[in-house]
Backbone as XML, in Angstrom:
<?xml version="1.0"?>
<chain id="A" units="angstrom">
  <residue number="1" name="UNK">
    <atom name="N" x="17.023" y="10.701" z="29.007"/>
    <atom name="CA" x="16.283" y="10.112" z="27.908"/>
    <atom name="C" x="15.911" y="11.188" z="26.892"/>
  </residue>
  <residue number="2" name="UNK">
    <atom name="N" x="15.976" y="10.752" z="25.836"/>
    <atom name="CA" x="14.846" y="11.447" z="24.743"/>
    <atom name="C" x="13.694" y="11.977" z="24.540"/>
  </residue>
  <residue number="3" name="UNK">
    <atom name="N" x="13.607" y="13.062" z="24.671"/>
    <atom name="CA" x="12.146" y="13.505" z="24.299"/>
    <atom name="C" x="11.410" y="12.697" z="24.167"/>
  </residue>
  <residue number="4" name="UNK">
    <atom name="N" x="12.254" y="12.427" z="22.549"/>
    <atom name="CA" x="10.930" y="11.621" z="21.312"/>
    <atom name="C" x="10.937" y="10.290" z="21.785"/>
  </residue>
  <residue number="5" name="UNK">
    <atom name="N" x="11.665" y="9.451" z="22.504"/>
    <atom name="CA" x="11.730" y="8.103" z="22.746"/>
    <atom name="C" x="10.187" y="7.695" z="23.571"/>
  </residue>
  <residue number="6" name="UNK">
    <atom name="N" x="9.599" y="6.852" z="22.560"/>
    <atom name="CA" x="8.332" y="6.307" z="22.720"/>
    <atom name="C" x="8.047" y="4.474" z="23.466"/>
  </residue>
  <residue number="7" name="UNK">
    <atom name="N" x="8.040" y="4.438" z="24.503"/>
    <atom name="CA" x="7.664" y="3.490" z="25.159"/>
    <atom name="C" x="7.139" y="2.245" z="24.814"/>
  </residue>
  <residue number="8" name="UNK">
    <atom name="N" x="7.286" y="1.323" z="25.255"/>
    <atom name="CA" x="6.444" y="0.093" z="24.349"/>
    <atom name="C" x="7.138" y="-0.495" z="22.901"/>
  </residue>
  <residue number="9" name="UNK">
    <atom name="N" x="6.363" y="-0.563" z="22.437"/>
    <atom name="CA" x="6.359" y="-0.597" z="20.702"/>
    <atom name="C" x="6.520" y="0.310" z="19.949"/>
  </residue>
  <residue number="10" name="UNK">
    <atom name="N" x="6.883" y="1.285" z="20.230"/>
    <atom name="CA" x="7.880" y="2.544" z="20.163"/>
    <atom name="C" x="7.079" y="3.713" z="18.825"/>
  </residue>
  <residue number="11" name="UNK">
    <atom name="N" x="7.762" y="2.953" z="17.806"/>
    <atom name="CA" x="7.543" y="3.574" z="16.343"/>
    <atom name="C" x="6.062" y="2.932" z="15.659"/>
  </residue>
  <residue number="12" name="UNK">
    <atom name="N" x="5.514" y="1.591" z="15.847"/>
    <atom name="CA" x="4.409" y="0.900" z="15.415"/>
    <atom name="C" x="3.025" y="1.515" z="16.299"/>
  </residue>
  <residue number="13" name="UNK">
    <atom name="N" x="2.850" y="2.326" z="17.042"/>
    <atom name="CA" x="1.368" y="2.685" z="17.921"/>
    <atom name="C" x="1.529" y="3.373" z="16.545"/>
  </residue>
  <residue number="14" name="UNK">
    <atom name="N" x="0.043" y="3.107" z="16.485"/>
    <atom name="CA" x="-1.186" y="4.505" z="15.224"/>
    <atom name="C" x="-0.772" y="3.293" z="14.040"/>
  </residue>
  <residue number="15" name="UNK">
    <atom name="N" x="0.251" y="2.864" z="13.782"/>
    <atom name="CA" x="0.787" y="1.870" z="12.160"/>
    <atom name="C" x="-0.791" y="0.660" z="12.238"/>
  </residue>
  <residue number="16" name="UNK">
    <atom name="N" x="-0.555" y="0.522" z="10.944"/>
    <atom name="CA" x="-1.496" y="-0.291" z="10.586"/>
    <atom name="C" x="-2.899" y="-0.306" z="10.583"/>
  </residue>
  <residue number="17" name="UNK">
    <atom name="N" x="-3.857" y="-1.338" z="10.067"/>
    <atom name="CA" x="-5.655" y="-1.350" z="10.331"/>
    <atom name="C" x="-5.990" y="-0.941" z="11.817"/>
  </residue>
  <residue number="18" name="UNK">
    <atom name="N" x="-7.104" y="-0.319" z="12.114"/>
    <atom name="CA" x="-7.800" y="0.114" z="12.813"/>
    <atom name="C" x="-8.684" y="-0.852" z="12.878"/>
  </residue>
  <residue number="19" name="UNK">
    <atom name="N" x="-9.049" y="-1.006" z="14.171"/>
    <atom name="CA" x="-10.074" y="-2.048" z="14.864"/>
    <atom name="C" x="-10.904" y="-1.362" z="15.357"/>
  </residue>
  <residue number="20" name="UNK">
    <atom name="N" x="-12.307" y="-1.425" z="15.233"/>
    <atom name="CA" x="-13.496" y="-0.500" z="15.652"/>
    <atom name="C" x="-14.201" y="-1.841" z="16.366"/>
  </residue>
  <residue number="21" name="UNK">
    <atom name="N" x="-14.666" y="-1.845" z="17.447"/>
    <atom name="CA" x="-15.173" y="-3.294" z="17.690"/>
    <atom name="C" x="-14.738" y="-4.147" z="18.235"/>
  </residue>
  <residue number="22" name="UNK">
    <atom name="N" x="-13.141" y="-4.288" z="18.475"/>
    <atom name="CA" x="-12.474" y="-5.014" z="18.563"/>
    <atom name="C" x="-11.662" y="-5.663" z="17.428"/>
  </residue>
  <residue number="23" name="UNK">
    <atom name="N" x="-10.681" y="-6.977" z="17.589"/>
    <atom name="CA" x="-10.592" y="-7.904" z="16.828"/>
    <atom name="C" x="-10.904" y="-8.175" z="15.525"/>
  </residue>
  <residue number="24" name="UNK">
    <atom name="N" x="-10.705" y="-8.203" z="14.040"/>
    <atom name="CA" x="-11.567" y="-8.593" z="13.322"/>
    <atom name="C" x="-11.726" y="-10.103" z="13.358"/>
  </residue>
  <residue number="25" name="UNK">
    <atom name="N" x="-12.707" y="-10.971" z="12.473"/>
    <atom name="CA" x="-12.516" y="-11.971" z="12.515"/>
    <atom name="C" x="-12.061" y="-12.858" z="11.393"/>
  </residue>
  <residue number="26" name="UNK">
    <atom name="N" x="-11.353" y="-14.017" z="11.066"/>
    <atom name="CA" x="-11.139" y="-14.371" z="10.324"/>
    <atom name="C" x="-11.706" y="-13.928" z="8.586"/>
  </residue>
  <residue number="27" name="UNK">
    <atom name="N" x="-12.637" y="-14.041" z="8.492"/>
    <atom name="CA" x="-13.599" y="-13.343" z="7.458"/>
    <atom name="C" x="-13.426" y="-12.338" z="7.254"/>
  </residue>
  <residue number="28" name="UNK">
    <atom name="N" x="-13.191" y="-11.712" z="8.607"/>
    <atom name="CA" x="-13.119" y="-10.012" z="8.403"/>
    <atom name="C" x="-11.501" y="-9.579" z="7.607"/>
  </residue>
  <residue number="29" name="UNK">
    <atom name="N" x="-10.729" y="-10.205" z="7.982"/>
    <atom name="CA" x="-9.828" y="-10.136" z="7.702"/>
    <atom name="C" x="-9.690" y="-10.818" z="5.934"/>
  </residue>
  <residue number="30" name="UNK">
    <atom name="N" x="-10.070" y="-11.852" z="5.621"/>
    <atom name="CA" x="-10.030" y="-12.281" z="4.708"/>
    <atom name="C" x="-10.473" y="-11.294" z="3.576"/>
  </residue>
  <residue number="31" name="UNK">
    <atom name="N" x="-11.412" y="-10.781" z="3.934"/>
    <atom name="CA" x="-12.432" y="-9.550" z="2.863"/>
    <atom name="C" x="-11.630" y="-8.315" z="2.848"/>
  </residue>
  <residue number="32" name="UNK">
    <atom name="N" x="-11.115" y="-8.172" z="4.071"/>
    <atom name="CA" x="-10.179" y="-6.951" z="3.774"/>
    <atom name="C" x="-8.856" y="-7.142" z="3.131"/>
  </residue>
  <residue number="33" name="UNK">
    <atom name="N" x="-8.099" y="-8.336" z="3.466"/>
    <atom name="CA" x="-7.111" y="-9.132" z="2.812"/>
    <atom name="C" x="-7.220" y="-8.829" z="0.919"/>
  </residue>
  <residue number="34" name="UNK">
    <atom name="N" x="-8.342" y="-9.401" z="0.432"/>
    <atom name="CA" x="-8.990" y="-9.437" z="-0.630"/>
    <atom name="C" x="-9.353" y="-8.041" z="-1.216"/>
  </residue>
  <residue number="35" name="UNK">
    <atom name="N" x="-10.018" y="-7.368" z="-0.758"/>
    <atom name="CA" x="-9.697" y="-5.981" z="-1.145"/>
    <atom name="C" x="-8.733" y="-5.223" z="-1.166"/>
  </residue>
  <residue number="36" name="UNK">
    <atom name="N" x="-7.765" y="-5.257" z="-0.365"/>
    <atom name="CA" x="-6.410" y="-4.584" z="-0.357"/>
    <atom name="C" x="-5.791" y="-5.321" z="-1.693"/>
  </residue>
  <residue number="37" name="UNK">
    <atom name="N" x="-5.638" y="-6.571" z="-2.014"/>
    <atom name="CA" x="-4.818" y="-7.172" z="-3.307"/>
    <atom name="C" x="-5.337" y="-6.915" z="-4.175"/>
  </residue>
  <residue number="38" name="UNK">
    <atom name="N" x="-6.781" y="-6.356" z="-4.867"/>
    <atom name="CA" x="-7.909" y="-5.997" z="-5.698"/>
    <atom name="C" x="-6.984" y="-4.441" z="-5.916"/>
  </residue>
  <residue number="39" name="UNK">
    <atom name="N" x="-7.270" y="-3.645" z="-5.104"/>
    <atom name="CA" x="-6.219" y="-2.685" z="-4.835"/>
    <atom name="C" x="-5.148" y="-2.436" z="-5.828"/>
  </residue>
  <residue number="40" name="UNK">
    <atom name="N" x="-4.176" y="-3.626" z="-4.969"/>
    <atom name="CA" x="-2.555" y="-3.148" z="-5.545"/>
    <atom name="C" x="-2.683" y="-3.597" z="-6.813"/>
  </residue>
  <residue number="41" name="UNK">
    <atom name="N" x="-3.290" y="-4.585" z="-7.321"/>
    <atom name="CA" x="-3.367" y="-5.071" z="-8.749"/>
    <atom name="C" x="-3.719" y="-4.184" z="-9.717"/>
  </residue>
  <residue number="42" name="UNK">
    <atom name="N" x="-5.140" y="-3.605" z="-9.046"/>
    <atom name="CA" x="-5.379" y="-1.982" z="-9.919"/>
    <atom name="C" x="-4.466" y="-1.045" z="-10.258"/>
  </residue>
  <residue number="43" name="UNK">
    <atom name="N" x="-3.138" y="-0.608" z="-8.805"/>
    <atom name="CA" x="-2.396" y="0.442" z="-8.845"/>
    <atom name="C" x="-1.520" y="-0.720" z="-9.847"/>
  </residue>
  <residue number="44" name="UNK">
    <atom name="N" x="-1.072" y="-1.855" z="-9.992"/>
    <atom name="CA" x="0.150" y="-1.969" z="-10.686"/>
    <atom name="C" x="-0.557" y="-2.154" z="-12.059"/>
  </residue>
  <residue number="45" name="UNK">
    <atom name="N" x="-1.744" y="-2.561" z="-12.345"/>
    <atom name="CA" x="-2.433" y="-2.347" z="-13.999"/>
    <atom name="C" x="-2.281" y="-0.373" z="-14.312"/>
  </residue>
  <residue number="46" name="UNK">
    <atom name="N" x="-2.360" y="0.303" z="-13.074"/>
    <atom name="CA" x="-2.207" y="1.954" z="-13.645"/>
    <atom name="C" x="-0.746" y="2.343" z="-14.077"/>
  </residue>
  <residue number="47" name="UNK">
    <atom name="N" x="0.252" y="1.403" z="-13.499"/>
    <atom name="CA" x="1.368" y="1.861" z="-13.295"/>
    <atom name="C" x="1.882" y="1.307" z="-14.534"/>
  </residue>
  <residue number="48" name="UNK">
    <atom name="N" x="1.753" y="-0.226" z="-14.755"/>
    <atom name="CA" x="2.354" y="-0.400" z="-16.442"/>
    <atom name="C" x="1.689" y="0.174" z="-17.307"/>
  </residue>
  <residue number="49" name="UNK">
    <atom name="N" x="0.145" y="0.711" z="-17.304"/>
    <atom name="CA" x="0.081" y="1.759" z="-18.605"/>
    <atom name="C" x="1.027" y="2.443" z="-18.653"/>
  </residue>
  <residue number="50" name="UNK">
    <atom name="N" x="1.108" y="3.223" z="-17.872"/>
    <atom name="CA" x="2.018" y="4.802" z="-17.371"/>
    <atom name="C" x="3.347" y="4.599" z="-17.702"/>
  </residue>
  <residue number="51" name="UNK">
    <atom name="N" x="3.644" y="3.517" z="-17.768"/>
    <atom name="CA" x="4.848" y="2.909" z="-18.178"/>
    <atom name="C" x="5.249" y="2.837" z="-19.647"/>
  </residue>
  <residue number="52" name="UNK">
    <atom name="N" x="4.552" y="2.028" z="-20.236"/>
    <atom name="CA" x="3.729" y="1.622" z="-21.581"/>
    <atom name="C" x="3.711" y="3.172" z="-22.406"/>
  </residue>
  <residue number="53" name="UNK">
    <atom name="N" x="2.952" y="4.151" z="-21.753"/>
    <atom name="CA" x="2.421" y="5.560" z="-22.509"/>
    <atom name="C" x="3.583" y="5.891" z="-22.552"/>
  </residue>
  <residue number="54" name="UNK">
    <atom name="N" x="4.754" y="5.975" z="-21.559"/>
    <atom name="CA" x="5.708" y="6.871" z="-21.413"/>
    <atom name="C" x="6.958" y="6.289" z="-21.943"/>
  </residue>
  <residue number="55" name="UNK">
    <atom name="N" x="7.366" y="5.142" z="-22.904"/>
    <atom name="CA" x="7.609" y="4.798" z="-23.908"/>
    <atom name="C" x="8.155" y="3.744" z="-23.139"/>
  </residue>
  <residue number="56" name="UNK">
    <atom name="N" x="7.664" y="2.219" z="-22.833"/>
    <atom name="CA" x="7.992" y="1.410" z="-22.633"/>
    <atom name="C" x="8.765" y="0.276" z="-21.326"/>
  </residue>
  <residue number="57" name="UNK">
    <atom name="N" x="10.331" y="0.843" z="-21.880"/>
    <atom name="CA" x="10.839" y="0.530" z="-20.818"/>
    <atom name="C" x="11.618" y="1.863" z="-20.372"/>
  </residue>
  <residue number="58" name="UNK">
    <atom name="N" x="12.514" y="1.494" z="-18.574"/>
    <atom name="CA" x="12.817" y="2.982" z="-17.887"/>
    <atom name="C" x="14.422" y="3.313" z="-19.173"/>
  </residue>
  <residue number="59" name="UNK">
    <atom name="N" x="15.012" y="2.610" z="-19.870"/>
    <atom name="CA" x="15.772" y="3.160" z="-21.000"/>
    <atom name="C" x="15.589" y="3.159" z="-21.826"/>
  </residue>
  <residue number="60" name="UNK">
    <atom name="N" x="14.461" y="3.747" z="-22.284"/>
    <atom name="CA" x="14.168" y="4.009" z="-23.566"/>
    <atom name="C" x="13.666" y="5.321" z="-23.433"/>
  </residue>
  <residue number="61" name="UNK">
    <atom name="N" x="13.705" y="6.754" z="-24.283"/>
    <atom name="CA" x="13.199" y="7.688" z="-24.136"/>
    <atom name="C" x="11.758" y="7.369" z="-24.322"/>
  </residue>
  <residue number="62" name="UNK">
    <atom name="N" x="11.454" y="8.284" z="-24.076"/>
    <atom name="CA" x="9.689" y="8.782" z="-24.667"/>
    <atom name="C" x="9.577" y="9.204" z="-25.843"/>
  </residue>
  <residue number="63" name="UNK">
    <atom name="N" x="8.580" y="8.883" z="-26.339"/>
    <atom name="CA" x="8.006" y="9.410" z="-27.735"/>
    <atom name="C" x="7.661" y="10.628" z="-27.882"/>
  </residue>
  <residue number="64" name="UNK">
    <atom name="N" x="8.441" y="11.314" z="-29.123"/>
    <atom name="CA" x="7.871" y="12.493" z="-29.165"/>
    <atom name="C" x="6.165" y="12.628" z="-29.868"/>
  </residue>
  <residue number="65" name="UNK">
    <atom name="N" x="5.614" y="13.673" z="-29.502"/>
    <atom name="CA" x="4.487" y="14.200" z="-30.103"/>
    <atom name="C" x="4.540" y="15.581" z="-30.743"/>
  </residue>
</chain>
């Protein structure tokens, strides 16, 4: 066998939310659900500025200054 060959669920142990407590519960999940999409919406409102500043679309150069 492999060294690295990991038992079980192999590559997924440590992946994903952390449970302190156990279980979350529906709610719990929902609020975190809800914050994580709050999140990506932010990173993709940063990302079309950045887009936008850096002249538009990915074929179009940039603007000089």
């Amino acid at each position: 066998m492999c060294g690295s060959h990991q038992g079980g669920y192999g590559g997924f142990r440590g992946r994903g939310f952390r449970f302190r407590g156990g279980f979350p519960s529906r709610e719990e999940w929902l609020e975190r659900l809800q914050a994580h999409r709050e999140q990506l919406e932010q990173d993709l409102a940063n990302v079309a500025e950045l887009i936008e500043r850096l002249g538009g679309s990915p074929g179009q150069a940039a603007p000089q200054e």
